[in-house]
C-alpha positions in Angstrom: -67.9 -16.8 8.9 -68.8 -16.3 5.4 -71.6 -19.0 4.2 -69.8 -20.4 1.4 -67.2 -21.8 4.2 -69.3 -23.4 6.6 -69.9 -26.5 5.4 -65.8 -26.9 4.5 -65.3 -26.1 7.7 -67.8 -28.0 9.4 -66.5 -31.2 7.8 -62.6 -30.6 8.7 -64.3 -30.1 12.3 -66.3 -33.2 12.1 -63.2 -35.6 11.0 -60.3 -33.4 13.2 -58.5 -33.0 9.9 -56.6 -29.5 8.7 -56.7 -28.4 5.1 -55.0 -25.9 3.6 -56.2 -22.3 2.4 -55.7 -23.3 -0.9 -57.1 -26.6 -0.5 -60.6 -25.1 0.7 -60.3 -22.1 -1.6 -60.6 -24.6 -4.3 -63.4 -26.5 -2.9 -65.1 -23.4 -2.3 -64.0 -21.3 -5.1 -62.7 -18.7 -3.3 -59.4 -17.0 -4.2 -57.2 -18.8 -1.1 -55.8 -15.0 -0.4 -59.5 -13.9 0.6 -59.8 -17.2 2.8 -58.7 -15.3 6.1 -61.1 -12.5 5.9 -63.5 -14.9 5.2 -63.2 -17.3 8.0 -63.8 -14.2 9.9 -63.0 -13.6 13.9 -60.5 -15.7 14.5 -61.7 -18.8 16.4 -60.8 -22.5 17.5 -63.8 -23.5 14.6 -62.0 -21.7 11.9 -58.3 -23.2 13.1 -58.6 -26.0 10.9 -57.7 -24.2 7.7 -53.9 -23.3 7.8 -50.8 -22.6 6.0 -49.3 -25.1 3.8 -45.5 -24.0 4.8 -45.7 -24.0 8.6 -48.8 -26.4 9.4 -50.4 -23.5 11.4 -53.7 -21.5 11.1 -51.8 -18.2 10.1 -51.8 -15.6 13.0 -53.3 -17.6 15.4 -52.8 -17.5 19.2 -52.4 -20.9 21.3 -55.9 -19.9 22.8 -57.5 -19.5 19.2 -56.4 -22.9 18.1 -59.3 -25.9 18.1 -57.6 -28.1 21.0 -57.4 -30.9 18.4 -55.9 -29.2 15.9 -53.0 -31.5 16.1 -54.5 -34.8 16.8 -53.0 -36.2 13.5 -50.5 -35.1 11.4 -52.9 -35.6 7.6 -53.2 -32.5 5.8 -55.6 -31.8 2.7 -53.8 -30.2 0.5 -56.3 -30.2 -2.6 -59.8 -28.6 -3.1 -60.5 -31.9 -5.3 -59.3 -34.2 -2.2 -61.4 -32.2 0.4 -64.7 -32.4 -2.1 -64.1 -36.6 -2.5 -63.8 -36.4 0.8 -66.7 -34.8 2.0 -68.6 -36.7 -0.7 -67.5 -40.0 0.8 -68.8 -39.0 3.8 -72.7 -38.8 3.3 
């Protein structure tokens, strides 16, 4: 996983909380279409960033999805919402 990521990630991890690829290519100022490459191997860590349309990490098996992925239904949907967020939280 690229650096820049990890802390993104780590937080949506921490809290059980999805964001979108756009919401975390904001945050991290990363063009959202490089986001997948980026995450790198696809992994139940990296689950947590997903398509806004369908809710889902995009080409992900069962077996690669975090088994929590889906223990609540809130979505960030904003790179500024994800950054309050994660400021909030220290």
């Amino acid at each position: 996983m690229d650096p820049a990521l990890e802390r993104f990630v780590a937080y949506l991890e921490r809290n059980k909380i999805r964001a979108t690829y756009k919401a975390v290519g904001e945050a991290a100022e990363i063009p959202p279409r490089s986001l997948g490459d980026r995450l790198g191997e696809k992994c139940a860590r990296a689950s947590w960033v997903m398509n806004d349309s369908t809710g889902d990490p995009t080409g992900y098996t069962e077996h690669q999805k975090h088994p929590d992925l889906y223990s609540t239904e809130e979505i960030i949907r904003s790179g500024d919402d994800l950054i309050r967020r994660m400021k909030r939280e220290k």
